[in-house]
SESELUM-283528 format. One record per residue (C-alpha): residue number from 1; residue in one letter; chain; x, y, z. Coordinates in Angstrom, 3 decimals. Layout:
BEGIN
PT     k   r   c          X          Y          Z
PT   NUM   A   A          X          Y          Z
...
END
This chain:
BEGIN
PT     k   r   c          X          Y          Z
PT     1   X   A    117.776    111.478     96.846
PT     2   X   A    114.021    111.599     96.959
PT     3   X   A    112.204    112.718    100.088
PT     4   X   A    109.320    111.276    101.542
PT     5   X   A    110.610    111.542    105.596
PT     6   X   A    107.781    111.465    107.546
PT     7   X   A    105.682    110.832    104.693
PT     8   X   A    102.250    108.004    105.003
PT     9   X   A    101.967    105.423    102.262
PT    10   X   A     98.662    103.228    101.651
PT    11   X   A     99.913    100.627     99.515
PT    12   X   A     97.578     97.924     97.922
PT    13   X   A     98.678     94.545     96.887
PT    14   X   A    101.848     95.742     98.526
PT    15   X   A    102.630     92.710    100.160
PT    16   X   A    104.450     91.459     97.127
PT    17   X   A    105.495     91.475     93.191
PT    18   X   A    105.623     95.749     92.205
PT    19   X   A    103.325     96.651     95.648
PT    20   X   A    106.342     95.414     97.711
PT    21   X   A    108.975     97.384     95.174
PT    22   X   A    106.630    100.233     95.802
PT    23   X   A    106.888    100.027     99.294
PT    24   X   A    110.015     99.480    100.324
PT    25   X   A    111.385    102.096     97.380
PT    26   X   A    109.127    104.518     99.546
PT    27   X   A    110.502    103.453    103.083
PT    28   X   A    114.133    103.942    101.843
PT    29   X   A    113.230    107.550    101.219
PT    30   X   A    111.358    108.023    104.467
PT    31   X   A    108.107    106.997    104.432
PT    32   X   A    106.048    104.724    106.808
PT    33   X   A    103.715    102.023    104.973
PT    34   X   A    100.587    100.586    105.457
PT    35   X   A    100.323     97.636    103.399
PT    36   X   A     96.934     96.880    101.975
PT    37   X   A     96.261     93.223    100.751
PT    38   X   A     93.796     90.490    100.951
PT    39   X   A     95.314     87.445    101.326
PT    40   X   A     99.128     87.091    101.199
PT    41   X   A     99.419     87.413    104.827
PT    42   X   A    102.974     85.408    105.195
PT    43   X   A    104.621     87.746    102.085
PT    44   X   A    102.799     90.848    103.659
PT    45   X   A    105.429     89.887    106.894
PT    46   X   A    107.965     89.638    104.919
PT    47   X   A    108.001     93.203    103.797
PT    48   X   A    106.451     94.496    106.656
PT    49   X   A    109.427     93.057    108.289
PT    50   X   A    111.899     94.305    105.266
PT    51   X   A    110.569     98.171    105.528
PT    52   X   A    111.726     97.974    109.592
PT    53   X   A    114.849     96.541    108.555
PT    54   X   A    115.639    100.129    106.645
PT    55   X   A    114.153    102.124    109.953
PT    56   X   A    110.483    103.264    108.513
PT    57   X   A    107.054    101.764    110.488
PT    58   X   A    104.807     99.187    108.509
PT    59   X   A    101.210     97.860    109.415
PT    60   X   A     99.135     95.226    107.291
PT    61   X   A     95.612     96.397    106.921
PT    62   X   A     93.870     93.079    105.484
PT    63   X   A     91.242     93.760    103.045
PT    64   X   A     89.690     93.484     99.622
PT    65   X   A     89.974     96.860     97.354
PT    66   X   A     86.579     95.508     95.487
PT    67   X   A     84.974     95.719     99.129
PT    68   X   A     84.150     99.492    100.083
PT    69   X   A     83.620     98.398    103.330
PT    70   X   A     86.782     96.645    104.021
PT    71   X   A     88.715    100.218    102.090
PT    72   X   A     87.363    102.393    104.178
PT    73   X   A     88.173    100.402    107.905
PT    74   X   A     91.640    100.380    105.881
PT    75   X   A     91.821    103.849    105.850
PT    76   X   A     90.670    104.349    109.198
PT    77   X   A     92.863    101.957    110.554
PT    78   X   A     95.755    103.516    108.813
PT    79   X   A     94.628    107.277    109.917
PT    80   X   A     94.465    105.540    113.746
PT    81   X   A     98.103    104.504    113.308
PT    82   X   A     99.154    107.279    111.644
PT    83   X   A     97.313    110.171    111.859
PT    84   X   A     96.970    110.404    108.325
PT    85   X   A     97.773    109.511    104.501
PT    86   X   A     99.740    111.115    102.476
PT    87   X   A    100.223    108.938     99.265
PT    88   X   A     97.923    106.472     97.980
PT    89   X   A     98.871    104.106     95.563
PT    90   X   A     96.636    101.810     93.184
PT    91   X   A     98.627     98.218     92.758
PT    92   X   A     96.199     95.547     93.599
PT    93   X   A     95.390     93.651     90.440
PT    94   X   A     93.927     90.389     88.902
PT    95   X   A     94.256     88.956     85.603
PT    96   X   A     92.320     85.737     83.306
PT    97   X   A     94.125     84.975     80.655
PT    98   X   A     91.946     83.297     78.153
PT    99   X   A     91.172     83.493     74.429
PT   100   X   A     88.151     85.871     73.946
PT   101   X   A     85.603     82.985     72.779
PT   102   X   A     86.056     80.765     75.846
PT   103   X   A     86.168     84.033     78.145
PT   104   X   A     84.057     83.259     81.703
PT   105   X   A     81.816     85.911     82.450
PT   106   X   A     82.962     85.447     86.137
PT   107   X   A     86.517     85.846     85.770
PT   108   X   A     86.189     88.765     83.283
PT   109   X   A     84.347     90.467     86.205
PT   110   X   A     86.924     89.786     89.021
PT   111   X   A     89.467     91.500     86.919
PT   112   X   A     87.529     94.460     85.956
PT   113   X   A     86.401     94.721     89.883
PT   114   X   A     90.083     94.413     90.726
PT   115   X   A     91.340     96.488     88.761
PT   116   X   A     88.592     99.408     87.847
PT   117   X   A     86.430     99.328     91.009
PT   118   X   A     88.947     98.768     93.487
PT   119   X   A     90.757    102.134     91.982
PT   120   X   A     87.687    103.895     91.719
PT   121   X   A     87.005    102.729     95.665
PT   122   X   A     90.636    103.329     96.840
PT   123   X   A     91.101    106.854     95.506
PT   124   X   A     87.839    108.274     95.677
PT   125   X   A     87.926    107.056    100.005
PT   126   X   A     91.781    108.293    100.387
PT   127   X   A     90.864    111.715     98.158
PT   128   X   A     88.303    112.659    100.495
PT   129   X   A     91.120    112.314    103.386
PT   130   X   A     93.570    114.187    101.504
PT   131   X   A     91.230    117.157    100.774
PT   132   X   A     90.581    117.503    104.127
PT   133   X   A     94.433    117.621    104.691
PT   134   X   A     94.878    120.072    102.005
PT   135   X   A     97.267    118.170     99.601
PT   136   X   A     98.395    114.621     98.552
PT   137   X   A     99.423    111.831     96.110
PT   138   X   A     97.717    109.575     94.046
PT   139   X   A     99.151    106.880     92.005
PT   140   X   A     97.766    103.914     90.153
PT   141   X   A     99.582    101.089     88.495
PT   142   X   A     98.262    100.529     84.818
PT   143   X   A    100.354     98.618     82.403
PT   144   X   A    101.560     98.611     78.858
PT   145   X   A     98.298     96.720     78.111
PT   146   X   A     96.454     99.626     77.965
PT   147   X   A     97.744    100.509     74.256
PT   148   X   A     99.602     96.883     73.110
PT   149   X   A     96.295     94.697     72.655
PT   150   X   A     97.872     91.338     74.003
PT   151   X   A     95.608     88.155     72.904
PT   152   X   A     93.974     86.668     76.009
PT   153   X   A     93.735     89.566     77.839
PT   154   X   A     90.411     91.188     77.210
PT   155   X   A     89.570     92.666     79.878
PT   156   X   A     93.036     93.641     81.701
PT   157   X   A     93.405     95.198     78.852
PT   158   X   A     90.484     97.175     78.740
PT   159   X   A     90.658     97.938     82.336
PT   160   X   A     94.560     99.100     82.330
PT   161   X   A     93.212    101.598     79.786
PT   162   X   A     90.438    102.581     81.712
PT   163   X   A     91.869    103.566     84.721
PT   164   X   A     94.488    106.136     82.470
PT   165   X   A     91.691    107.679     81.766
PT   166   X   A     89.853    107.676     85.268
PT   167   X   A     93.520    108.668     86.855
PT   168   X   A     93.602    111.933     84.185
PT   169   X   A     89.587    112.626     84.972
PT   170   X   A     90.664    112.830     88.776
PT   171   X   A     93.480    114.734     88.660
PT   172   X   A     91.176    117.025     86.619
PT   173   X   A     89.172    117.708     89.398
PT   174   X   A     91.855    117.321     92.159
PT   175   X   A     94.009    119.939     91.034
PT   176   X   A     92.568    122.270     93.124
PT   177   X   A     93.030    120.188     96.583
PT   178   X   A     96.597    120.017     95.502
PT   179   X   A     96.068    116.194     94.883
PT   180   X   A     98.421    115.325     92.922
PT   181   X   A     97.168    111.962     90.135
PT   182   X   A     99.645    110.226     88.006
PT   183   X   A     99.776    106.717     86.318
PT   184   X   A    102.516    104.186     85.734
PT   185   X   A    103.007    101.593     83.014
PT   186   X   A    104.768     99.109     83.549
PT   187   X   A    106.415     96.418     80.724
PT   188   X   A    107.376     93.417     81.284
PT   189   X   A    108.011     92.937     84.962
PT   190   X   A    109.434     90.016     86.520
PT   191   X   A    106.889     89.662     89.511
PT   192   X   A    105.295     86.423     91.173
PT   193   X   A    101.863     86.619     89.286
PT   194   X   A    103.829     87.385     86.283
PT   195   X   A    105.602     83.312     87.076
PT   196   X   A    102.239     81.722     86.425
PT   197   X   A    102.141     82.802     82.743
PT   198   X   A    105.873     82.221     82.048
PT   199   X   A    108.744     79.849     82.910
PT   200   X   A    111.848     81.387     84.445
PT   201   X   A    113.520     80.191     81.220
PT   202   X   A    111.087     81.515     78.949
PT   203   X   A    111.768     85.026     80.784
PT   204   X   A    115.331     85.133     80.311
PT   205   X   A    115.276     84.332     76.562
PT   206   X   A    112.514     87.081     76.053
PT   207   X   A    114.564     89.052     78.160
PT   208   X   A    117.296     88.957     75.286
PT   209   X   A    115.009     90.551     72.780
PT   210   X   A    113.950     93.531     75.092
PT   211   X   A    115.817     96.789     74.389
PT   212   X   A    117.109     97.071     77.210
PT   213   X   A    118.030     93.368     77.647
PT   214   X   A    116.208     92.389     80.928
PT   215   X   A    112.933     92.209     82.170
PT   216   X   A    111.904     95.064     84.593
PT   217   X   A    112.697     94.816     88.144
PT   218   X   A    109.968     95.707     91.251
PT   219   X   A    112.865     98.231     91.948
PT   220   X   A    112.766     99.786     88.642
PT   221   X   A    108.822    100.023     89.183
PT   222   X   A    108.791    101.574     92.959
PT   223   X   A    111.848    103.997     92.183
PT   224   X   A    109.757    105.786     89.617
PT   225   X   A    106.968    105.546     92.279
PT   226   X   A    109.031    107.171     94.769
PT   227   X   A    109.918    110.088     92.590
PT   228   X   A    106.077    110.499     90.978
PT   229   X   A    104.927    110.358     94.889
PT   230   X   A    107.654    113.181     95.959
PT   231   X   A    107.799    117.084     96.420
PT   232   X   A    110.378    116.809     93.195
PT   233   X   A    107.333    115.635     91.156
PT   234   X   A    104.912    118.272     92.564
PT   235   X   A    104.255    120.318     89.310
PT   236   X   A    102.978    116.828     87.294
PT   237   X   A     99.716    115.411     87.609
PT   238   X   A     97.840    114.034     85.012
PT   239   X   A    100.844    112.347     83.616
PT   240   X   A    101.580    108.203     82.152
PT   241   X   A    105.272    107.050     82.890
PT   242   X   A    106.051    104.117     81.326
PT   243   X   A    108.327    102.416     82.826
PT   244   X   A    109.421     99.630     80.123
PT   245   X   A    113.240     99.235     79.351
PT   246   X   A    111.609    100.301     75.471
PT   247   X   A    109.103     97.314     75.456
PT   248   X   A    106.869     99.002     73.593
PT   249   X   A    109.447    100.131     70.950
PT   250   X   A    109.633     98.562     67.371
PT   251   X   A    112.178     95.433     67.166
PT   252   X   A    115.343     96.152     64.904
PT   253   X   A    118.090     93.111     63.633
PT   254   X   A    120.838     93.943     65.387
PT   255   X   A    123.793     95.021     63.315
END
């Protein structure tokens, strides 16, 4: 059983899709949630409501992670609830998918905002809280895009790689505040925003070709958050899980 009793989580985009798996995989093992999002204000309820259900406190902070303003009344709203946070996690995303040639300029830059800025805005603010605390947890939520070069994609799948690379370059220098910086990658993850790209019947026959035979769950996501988040994961940092079922893996007939 992970352990993350009395334990703060600052959540973004955790209203629904893996943010929600995150936090409510984190509640179940102890932890109290703040749930950072910008607009989903009915879903963010609905967990809020689901994390009391299992006994742990929930608050919605509303903001946008591309706005350092809005992060850091997040934070202090959270730290005036709470007294503190203890694990941050990076989930918020965006994504344009659109051949290369007829990219927008526009919508290339909300997803590299999203995704790069709002990590770079999120951790550095919560960092300087946990150094003062002496210790903590940073996560961030990249994807399998960051080394499978999907078409239409350009720049989630430049930013998914970038922010490896920022996570590893923090925990670098957070080692010695005990900050503790890991990544996930997720595969193929059956998730709202992941419904606008695919039908549900389209999912279910890719599912069949998947090595493990199913698309991955938010569960499957925020269980391997809870554990990379815990005192059970406190000698890695600097470390990519990918959490996949084998997506990445090479396709063999089966015999």
């Amino acid at each position: 059983m992970i352990d993350l009793q009395n334990k703060v989580a600052f959540i973004t985009g955790g209203a629904r899709g893996i943010g929600r798996g995150c936090a409510l995989e984190m509640a179940k093992c102890g932890a109290d949630i703040v749930i950072y999002d910008m607009g989903n204000r009915e879903e963010a309820a609905e967990t809020a409501a689901m994390i009391r259900q299992v006994g742990r406190d929930a608050i919605i902070a509303a903001g946008d992670v591309t706005d350092r303003n809005a992060v850091e009344a997040g934070v202090q709203q959270s730290v005036d609830r709470f007294g503190k946070i203890d694990i941050l996690v990076n989930n918020a995303g965006s994504s344009i998918r659109n051949p290369f040639l007829e990219l927008a300029v526009e919508d290339a830059a909300k997803t590299i905002d999203v995704c790069m800025w709002g990590v770079f805005h999120c951790s550095q603010i919560v960092a300087r809280h946990m150094v003062a605390r002496g210790g903590g947890k940073i996560l961030i939520i990249s994807s399998v895009h960051a080394f499978l070069p999907f078409g239409n994609s350009v720049p989630y799948n430049t930013v998914k790689a970038g922010i490896i690379n920022m996570g590893n370059t923090i925990a670098t220098e957070l080692a010695q505040h005990r900050i503790n910086v890991n990544v996930i990658e997720p595969g193929w993850t059956d998730t709202p925003g992941e419904r606008n790209y695919s039908t549900v019947e389209e999912q279910r026959e890719g599912a069949k070709k998947l090595p493990w035979g199913r698309l991955g769950t938010i569960e499957d996501i925020g269980k391997a958050a809870a554990f990379l988040c815990s005192d059970a994961a406190d000698y890695i940092t600097g470390a990519t899980l990918r959490v996949d079922g084998g997506y990445w893996l090479p396709r063999y007939p089966s015999e």
